[in-house]
C-alpha positions, 0 to 999 in steps of 0.5 A, a space after each residue: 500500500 503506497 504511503 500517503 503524500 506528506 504534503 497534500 497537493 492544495 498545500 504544495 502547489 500553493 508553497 511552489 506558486 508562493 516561490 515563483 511569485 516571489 522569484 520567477 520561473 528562472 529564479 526558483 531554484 531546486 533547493 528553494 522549492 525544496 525548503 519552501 515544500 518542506 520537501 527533499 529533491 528527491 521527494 520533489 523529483 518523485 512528485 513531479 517527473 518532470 521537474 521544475 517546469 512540471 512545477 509551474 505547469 501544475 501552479 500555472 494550471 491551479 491559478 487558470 481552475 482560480 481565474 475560472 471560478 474567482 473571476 470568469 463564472 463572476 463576470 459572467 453571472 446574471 448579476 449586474 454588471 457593476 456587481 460582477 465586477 465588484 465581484 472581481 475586484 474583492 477576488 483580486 484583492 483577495 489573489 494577490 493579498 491586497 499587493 502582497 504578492 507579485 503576479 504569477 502569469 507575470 513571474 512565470 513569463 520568459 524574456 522571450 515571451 513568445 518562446 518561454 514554457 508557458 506563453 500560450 497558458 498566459 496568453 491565453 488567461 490574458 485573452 480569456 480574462 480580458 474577453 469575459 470582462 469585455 462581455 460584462 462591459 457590453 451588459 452595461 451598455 458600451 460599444 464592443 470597442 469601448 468594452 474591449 479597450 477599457 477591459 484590456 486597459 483595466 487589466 493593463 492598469 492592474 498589472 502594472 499597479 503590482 509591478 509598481 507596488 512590488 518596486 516601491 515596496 508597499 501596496 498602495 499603488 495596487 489599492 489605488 488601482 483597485 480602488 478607481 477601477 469600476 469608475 475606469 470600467 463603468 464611467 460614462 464616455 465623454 459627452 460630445 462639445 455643446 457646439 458639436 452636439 448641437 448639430 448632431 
């Protein structure tokens, strides 16, 4: 009878992630895996075949099971616009500790991003993510060209909020963003000069 694992898989993946954001891909090495798990490479090796990149495919697989849960099935719920994406913006909170902790689609990109290991997963939370938060903006009434830009800009904005909050050592760049992101999403477009509406 095999020996029941000595640190339940939830656990280990969320001790890897936790390397990976703090690290990135290139800098987690096997012996910081090892003293984050608890776990000695061979014990590391015997869980993952594959190694490191075997690793962060599984991180990288948990964090896209998260997104559809925390912030896809929201954005696309019966629920109002402004409440999904108030839904989105807690669970974001809540993913990144309040800007505690870096991005991992972020730390898991290669210099060459195009190439790197993980490119299409990334690309393709990116487009996934940016695609739901689109729809939820046509709910509310914009253009599909309003919707896509300000979507794709929202999640821009988020990104570099973390990359800044992580340079300057401390979360208020993040919990600035989150705080002024539903007027970015939802606020009306500029109204048309008087003189040009007039004539409209």
């Amino acid at each position: 009878m095999a020996r029941p694992a000595k640190v339940e898989d939830s656990v280990l993946h969320t001790k890897l992630s936790d390397v990976f954001r703090e690290v990135g891909y290139e800098g987690a090495t096997l012996a910081m895996l090892s003293a984050a798990t608890g776990l000695k490479k061979a014990s590391l090796y015997h869980r993952f075949p594959g190694g490191k990149e075997q690793m962060a495919s599984e991180v990288m697989a948990g964090a896209e099971t998260w997104l559809i849960e925390h912030i896809l099935t929201p954005l696309g719920s019966k629920a109002t616009p402004a409440a999904r994406i108030a839904t989105m913006i807690r669970n974001l909170d809540t993913f990144y500790c309040g800007g505690k902790k870096a991005c991992l689609l972020n730390m898991l990109s290669s210099p060459s991003a195009d190439r790197g290991p993980f490119a299409n997963m990334i690309k393709n939370a990116f487009e996934v993510w940016i695609g739901a938060l689109s729809r939820a903006l046509v709910d509310a009434e914009f253009d599909r060209d309003t919707a896509h830009f300000r979507a794709e800009r929202a999640i821009a904005l988020l990104q570099g909020s973390l990359v800044v909050a992580r340079g300057m050592a401390t979360t208020t760049p993040f919990q600035n963003c989150l705080a002024s992101l539903e007027h970015e999403l939802l606020a009306p477009p500029p109204s048309l000069p008087s003189a040009v509406a007039t004539h409209v």
